[in-house]
PyMOL commands that place a pseudoatom at each C-alpha (Angstrom):
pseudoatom trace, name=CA, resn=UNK, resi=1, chain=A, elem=C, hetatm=0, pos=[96.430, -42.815, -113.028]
pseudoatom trace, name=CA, resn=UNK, resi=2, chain=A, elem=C, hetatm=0, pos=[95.447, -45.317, -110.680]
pseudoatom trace, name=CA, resn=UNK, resi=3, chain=A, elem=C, hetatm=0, pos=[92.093, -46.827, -109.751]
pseudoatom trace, name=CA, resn=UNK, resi=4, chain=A, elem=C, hetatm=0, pos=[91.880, -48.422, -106.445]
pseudoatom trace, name=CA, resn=UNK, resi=5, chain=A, elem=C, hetatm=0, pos=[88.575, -49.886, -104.148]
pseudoatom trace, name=CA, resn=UNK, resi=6, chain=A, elem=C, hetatm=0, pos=[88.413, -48.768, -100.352]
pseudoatom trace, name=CA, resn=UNK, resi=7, chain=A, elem=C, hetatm=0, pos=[89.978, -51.820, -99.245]
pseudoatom trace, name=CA, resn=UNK, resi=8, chain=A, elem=C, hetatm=0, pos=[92.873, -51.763, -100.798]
pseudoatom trace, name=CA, resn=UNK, resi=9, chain=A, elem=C, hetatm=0, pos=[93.483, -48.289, -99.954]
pseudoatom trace, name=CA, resn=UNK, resi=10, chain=A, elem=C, hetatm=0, pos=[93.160, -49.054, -96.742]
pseudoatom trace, name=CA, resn=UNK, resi=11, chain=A, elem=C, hetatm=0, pos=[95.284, -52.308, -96.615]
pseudoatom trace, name=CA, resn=UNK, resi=12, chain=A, elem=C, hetatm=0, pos=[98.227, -50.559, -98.172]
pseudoatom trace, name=CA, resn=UNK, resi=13, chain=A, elem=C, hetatm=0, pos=[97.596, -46.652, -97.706]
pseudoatom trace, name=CA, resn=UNK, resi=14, chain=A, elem=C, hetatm=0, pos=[101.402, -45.975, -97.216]
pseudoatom trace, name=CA, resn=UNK, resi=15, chain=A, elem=C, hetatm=0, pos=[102.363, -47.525, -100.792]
pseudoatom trace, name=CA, resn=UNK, resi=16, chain=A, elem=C, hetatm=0, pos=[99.586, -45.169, -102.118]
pseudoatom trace, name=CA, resn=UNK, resi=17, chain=A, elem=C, hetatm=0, pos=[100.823, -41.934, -100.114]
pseudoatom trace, name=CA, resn=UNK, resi=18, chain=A, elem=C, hetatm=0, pos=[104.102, -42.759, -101.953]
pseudoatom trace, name=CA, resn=UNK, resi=19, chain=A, elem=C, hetatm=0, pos=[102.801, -42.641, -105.649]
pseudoatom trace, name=CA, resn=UNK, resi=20, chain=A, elem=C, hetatm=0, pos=[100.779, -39.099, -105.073]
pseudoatom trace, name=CA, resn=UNK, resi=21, chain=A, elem=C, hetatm=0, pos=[103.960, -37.782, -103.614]
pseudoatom trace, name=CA, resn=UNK, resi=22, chain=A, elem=C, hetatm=0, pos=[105.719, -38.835, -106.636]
pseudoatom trace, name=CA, resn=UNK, resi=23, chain=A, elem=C, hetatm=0, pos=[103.323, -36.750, -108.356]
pseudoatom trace, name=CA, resn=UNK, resi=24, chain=A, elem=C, hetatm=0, pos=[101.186, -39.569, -109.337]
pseudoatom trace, name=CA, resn=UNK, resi=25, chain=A, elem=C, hetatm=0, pos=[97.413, -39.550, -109.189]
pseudoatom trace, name=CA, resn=UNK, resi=26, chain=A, elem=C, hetatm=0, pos=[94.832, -42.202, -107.498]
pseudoatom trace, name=CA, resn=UNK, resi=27, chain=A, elem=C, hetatm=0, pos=[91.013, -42.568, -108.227]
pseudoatom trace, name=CA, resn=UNK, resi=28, chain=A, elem=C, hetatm=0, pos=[89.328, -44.135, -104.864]
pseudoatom trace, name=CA, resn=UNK, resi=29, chain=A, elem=C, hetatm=0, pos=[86.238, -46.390, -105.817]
pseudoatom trace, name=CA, resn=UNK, resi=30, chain=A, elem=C, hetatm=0, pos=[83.687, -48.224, -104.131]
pseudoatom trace, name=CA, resn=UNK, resi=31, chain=A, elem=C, hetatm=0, pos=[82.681, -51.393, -105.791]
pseudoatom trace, name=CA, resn=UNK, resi=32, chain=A, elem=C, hetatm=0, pos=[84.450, -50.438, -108.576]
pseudoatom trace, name=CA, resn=UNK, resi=33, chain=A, elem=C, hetatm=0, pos=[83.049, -47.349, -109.073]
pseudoatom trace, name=CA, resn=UNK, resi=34, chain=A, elem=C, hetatm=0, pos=[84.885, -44.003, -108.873]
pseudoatom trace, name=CA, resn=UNK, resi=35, chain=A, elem=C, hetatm=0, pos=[83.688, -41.670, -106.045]
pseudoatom trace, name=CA, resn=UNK, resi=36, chain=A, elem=C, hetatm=0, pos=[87.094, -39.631, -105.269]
pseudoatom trace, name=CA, resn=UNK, resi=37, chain=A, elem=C, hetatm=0, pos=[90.324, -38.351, -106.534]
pseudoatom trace, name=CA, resn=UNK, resi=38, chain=A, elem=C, hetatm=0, pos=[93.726, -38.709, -104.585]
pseudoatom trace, name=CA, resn=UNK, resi=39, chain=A, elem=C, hetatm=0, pos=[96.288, -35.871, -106.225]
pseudoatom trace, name=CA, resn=UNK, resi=40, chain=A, elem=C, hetatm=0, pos=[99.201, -34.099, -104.684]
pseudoatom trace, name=CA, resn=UNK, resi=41, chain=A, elem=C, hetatm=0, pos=[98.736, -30.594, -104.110]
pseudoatom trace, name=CA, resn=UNK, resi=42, chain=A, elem=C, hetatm=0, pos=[100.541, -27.900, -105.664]
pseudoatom trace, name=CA, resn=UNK, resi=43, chain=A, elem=C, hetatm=0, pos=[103.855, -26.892, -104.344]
pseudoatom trace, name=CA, resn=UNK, resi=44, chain=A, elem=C, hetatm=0, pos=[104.252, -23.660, -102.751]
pseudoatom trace, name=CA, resn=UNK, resi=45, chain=A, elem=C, hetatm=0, pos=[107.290, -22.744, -105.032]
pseudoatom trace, name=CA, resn=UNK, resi=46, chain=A, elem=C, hetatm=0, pos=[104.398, -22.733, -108.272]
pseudoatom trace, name=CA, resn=UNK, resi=47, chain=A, elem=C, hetatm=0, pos=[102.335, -20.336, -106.347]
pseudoatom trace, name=CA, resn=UNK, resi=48, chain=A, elem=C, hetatm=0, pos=[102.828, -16.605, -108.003]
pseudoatom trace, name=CA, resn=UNK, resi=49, chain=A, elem=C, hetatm=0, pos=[104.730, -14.689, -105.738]
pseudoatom trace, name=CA, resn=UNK, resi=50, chain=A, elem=C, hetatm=0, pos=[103.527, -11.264, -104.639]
pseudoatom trace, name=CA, resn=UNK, resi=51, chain=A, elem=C, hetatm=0, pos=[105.412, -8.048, -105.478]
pseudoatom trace, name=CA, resn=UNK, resi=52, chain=A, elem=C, hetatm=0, pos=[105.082, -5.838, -102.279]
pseudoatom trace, name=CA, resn=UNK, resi=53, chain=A, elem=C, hetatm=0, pos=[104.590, -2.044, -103.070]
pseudoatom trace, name=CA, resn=UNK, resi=54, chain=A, elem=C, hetatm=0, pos=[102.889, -1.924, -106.168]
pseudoatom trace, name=CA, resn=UNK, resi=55, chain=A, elem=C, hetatm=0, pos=[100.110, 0.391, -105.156]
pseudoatom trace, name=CA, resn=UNK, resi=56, chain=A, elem=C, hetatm=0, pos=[102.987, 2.689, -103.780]
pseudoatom trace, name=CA, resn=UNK, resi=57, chain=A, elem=C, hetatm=0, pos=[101.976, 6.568, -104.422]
pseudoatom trace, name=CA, resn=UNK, resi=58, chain=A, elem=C, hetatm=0, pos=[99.047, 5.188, -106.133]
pseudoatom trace, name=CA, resn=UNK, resi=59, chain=A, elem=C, hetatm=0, pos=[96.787, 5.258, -103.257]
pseudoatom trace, name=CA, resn=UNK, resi=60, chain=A, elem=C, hetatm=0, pos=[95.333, 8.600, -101.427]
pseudoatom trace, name=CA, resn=UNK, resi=61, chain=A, elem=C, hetatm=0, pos=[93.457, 8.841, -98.454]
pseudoatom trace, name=CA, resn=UNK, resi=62, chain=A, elem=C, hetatm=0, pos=[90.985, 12.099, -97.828]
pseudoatom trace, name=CA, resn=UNK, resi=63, chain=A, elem=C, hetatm=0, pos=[91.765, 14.894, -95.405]
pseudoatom trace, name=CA, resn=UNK, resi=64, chain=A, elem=C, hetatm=0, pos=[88.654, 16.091, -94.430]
pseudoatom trace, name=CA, resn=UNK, resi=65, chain=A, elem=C, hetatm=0, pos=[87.719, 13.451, -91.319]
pseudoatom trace, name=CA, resn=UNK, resi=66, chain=A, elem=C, hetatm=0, pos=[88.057, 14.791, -87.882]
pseudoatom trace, name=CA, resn=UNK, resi=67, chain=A, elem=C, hetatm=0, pos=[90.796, 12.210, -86.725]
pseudoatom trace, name=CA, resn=UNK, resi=68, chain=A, elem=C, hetatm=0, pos=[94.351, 11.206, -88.152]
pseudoatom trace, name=CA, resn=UNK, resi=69, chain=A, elem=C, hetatm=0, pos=[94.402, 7.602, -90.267]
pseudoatom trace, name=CA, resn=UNK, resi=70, chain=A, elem=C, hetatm=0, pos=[94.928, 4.912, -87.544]
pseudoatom trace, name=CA, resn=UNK, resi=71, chain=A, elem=C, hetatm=0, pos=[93.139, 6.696, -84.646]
pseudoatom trace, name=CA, resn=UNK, resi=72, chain=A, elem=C, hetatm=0, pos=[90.274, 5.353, -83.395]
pseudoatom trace, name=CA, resn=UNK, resi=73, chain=A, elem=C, hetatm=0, pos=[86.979, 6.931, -83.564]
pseudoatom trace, name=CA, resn=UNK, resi=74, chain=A, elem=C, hetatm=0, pos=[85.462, 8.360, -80.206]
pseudoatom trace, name=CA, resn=UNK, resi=75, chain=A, elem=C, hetatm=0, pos=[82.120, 6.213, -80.551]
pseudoatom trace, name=CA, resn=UNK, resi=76, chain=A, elem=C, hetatm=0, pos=[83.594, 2.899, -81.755]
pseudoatom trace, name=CA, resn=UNK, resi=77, chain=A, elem=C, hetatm=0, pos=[85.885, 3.337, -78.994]
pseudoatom trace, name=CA, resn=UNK, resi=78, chain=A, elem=C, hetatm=0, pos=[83.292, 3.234, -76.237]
pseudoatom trace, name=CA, resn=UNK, resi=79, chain=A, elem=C, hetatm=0, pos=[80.975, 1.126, -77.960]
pseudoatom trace, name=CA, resn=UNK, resi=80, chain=A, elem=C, hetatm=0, pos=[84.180, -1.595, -77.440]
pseudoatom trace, name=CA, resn=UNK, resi=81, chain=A, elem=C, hetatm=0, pos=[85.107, -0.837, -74.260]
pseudoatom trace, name=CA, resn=UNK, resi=82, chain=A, elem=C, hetatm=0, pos=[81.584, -0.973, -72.868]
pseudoatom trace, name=CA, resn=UNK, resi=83, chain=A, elem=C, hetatm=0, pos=[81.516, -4.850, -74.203]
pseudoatom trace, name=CA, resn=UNK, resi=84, chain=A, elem=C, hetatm=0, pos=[81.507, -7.486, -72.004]
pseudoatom trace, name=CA, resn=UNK, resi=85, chain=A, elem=C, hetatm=0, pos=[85.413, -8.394, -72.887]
pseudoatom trace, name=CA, resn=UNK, resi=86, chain=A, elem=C, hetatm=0, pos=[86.510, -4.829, -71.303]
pseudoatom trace, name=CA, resn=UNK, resi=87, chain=A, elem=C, hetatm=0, pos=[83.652, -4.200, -68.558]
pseudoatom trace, name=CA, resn=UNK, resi=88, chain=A, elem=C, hetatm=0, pos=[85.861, -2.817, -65.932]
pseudoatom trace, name=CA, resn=UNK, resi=89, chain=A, elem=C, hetatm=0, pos=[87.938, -0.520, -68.853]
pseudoatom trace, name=CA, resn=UNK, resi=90, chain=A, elem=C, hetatm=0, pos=[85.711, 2.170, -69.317]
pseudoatom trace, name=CA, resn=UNK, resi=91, chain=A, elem=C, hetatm=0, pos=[86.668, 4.770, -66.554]
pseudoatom trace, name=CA, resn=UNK, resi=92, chain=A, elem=C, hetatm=0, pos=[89.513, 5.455, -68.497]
for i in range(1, 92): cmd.bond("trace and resi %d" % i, "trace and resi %d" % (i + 1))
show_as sticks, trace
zoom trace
């Protein structure tokens, strides 16, 4: 780890970039004292990757509403088409 003042960030930034890309990380001071931390950020190859379909079978939706899953309902529906984006859409 690395401890460098403003200026000399700024006078030789790239050189710095290089070090935190190589995994390397830099404290940023002011006057010699530490205010930040410069760190490379995880790669996305360490992030968990999700397993799609787990919840298959697992999840039930109720039968007793008046309208099919994915329809819209009547009263949202006008509400949104009487809105100023779709003023001319409700004589449908």
């Amino acid at each position: 780890m690395t401890t460098i003042n403003i200026n000399e960030a700024k006078t030789h930034l790239s050189r710095y970039a290089k070090r935190v890309k190589a995994g390397e990380t830099v404290i940023l001071a002011d006057r010699n004292k530490p205010f930040a931390e410069i760190r490379p950020l995880p790669t996305l190859n360490s992030a968990k990757k999700r397993i799609l379909g787990q919840l298959t079978g697992k999840v039930q939706f109720d039968d007793t509403s008046n309208h099919a899953f994915g329809e819209a309902d009547a009263e949202i529906e006008a509400d949104f088409l009487r809105s100023e984006i779709f003023p001319l859409e409700l004589d449908r």
